[in-house]
C-alpha positions as a Markdown table, in Angstrom:
| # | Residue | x | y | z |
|---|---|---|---|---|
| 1 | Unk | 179.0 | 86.6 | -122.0 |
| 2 | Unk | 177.0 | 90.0 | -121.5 |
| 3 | Unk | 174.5 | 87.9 | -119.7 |
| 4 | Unk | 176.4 | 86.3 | -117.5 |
| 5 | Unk | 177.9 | 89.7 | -116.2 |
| 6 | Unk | 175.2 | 90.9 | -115.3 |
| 7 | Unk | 173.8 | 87.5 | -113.7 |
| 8 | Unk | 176.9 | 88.0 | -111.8 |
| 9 | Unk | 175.7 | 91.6 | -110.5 |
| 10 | Unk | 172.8 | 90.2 | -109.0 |
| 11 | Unk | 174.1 | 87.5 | -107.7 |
| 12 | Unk | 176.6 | 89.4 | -106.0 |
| 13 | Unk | 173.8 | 92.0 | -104.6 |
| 14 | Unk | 171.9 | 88.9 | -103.2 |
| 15 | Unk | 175.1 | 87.6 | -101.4 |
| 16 | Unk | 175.7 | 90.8 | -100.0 |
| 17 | Unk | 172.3 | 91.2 | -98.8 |
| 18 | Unk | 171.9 | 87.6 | -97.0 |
| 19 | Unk | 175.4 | 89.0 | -95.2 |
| 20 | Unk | 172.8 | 91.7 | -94.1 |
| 21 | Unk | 170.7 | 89.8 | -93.0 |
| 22 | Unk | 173.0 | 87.2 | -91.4 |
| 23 | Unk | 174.5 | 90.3 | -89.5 |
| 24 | Unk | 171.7 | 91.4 | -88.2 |
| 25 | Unk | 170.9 | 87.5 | -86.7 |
| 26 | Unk | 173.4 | 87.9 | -84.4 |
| 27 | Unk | 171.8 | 91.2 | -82.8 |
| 28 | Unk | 169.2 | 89.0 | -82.1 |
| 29 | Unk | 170.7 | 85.8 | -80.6 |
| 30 | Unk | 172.3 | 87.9 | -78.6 |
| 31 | Unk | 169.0 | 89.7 | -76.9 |
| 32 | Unk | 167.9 | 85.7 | -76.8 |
| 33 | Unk | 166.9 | 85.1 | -73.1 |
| 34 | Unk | 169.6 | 82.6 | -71.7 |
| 35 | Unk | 166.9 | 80.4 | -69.9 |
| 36 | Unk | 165.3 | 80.0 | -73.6 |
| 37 | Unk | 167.6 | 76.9 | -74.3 |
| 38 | Unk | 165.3 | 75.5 | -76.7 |
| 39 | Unk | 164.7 | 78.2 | -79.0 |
| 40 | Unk | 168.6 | 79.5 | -78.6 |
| 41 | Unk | 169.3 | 75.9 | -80.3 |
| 42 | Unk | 167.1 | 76.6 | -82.8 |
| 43 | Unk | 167.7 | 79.9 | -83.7 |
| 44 | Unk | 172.2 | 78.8 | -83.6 |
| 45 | Unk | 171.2 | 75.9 | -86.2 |
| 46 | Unk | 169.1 | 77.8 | -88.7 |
| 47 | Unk | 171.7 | 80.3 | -88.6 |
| 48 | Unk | 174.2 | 78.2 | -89.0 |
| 49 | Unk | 172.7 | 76.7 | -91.8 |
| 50 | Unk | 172.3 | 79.8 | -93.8 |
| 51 | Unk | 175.7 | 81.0 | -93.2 |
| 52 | Unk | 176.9 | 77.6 | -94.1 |
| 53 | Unk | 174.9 | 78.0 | -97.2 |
| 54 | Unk | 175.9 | 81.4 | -98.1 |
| 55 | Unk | 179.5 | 80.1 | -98.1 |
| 56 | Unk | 179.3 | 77.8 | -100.2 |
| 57 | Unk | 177.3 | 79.8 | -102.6 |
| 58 | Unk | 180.0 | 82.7 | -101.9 |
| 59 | Unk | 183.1 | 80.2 | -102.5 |
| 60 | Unk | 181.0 | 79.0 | -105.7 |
| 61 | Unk | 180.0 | 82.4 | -107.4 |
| 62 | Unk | 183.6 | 83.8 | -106.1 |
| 63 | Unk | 186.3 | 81.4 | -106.5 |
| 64 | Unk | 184.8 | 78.7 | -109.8 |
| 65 | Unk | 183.2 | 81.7 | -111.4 |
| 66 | Unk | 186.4 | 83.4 | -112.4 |
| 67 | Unk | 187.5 | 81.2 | -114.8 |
| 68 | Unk | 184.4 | 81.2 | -117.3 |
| 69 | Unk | 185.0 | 85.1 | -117.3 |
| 70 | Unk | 188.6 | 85.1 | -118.6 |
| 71 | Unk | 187.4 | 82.7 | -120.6 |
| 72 | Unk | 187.4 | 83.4 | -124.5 |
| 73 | Unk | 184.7 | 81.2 | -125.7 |
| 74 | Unk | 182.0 | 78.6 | -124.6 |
| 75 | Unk | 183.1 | 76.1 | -122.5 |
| 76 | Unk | 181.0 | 72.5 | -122.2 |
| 77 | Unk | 182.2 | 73.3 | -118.1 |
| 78 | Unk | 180.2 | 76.1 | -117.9 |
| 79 | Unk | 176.5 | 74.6 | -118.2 |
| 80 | Unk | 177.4 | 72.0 | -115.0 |
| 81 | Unk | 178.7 | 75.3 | -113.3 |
| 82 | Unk | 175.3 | 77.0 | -114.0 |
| 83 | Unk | 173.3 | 74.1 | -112.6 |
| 84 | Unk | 175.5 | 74.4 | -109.3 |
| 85 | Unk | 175.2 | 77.9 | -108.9 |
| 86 | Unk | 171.8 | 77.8 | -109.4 |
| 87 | Unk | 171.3 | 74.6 | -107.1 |
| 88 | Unk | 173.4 | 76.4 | -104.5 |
| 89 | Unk | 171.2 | 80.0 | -104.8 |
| 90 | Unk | 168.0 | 78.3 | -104.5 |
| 91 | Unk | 169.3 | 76.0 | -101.2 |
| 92 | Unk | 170.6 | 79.2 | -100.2 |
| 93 | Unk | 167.7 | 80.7 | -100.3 |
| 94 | Unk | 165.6 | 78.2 | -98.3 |
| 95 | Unk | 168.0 | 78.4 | -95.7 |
| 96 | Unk | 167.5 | 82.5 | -95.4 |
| 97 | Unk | 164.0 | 82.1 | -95.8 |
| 98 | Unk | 163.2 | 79.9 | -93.3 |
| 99 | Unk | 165.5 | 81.6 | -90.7 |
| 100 | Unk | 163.7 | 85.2 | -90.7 |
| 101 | Unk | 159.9 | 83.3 | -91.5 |
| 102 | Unk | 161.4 | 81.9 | -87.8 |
| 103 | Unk | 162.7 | 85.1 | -86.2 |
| 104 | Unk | 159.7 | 87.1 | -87.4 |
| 105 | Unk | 157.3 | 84.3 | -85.8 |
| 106 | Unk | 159.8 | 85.0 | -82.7 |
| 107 | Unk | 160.9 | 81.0 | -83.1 |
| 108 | Unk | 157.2 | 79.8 | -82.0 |
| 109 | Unk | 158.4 | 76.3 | -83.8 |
| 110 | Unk | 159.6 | 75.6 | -80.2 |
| 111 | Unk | 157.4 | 75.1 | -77.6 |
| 112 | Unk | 158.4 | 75.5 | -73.9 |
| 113 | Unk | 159.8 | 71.4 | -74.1 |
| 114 | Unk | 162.2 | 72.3 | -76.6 |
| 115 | Unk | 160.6 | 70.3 | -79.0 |
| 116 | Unk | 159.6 | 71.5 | -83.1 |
| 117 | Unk | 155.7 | 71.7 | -83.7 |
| 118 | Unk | 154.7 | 70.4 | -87.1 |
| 119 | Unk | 154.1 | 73.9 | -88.5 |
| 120 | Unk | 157.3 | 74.0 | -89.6 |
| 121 | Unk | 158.1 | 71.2 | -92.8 |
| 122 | Unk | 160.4 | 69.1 | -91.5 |
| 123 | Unk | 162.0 | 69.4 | -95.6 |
| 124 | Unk | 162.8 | 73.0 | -94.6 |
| 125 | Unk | 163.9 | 72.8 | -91.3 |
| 126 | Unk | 165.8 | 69.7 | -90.6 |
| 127 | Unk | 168.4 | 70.2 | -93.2 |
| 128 | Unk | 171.4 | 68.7 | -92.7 |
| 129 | Unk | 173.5 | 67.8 | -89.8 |
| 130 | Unk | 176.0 | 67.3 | -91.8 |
| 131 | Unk | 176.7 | 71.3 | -93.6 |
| 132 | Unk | 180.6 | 72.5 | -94.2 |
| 133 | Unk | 181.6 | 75.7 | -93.8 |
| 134 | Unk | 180.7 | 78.6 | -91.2 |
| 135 | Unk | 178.5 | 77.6 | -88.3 |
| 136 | Unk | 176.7 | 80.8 | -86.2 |
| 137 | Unk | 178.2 | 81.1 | -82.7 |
| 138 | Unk | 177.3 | 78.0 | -80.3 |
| 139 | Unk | 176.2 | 75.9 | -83.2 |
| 140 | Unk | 176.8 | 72.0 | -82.5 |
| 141 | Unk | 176.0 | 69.6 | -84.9 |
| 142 | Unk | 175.8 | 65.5 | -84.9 |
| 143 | Unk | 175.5 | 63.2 | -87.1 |
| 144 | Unk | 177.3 | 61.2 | -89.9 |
| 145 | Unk | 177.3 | 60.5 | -94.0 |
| 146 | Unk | 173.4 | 60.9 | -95.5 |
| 147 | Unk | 175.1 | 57.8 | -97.1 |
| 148 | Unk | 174.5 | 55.7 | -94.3 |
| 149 | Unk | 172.1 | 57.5 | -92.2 |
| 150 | Unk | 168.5 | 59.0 | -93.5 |
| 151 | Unk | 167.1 | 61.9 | -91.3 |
| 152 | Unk | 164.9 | 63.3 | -93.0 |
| 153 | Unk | 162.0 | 60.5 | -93.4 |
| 154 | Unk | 161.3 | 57.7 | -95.5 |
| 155 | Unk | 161.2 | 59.2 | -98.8 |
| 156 | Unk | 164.6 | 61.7 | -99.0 |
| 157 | Unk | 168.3 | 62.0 | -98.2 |
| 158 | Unk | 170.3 | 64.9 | -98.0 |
| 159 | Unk | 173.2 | 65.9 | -100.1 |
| 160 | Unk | 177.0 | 66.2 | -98.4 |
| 161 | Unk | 178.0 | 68.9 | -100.1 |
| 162 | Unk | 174.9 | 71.3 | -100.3 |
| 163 | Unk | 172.1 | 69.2 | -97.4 |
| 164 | Unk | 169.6 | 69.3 | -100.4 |
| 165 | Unk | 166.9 | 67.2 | -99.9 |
| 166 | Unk | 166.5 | 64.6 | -102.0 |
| 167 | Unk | 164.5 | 61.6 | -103.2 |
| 168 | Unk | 165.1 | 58.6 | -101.8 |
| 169 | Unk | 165.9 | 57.0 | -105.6 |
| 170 | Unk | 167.6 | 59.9 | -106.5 |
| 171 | Unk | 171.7 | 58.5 | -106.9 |
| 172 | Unk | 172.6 | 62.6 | -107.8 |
| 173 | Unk | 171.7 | 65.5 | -105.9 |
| 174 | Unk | 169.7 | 68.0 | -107.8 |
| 175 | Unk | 170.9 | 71.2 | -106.8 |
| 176 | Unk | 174.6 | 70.3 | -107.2 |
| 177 | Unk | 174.9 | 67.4 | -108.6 |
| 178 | Unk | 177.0 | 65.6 | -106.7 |
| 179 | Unk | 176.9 | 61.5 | -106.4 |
| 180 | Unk | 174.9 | 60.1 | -103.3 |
């Protein structure tokens, strides 16, 4: 269980360092030019996407995590746990990096039209409309079950629970495992 402890550190210091980060975001939405529509849209969704992910990966590592550590012994729960703690750090972690890769390229994804340029993948950008949890200040979001609806191409779907992108013959998501 020494393992996990410290595992638990780290996670812990990488949470409290995309709250950082996510703190500083709003410093720079609000220096955002209000005639900048476009790239204000852009910038409130990839921030609400990683703060959307950084709760659910907070609520994870907080909340389900406590009761493998009062635990006494190995419990068959704990390897599923694992695989959505680690399926929720590494979504987490998209999220973060593509919102400062954004905000260091000073959200040059939009062009004057409002409209994304291909030099962002559409895997990494486009998400999920449909994320729970927090939302950065402004964001609006549309859109309905990934059950029914496929935005994100021909060949993926994203996950309710965590907007994972998945393969299309996928029927569980593989970051958290949840059914399609």
């Amino acid at each position: 269980m020494a393992g996990e402890r410290e595992y638990c550190k780290t996670l812990k210091e990488r949470i409290v360092e995309c709250r950082r980060v996510l703190k500083w975001t709003y410093a720079y939405g609000f220096y955002l030019p209000e005639h900048e529509h476009a790239k204000r849209q852009f910038f409130e969704y990839l921030q609400g996407e990683a703060e959307s992910g950084l709760e659910r990966l907070h609520q994870c590592a907080e909340k389900e995590l406590q009761q493998f550590l009062t635990a006494d012994g190995p419990l068959k729960e704990f390897n599923d746990f694992r695989t959505k703690l680690a399926g929720l750090t590494r979504v987490t972690k998209n999220y973060f990096e593509n919102l400062v890769r954004a905000l260091e390229n000073g959200l040059s994804d939009v062009d004057s039209q409002g409209a994304c340029s291909g030099t962002t993948s559409s895997k990494n950008i486009a998400g999920s409309s449909k994320g729970k949890g927090g939302r950065g200040k402004g964001t609006s979001r549309t859109g309905g079950s990934s059950k029914n609806v496929d935005n994100l191409g021909a060949g993926f779907w994203s996950c309710d629970y965590c907007t994972f992108s998945n393969t299309k013959p996928a029927t569980t998501c593989a970051a958290c495992q949840q059914r399609r």
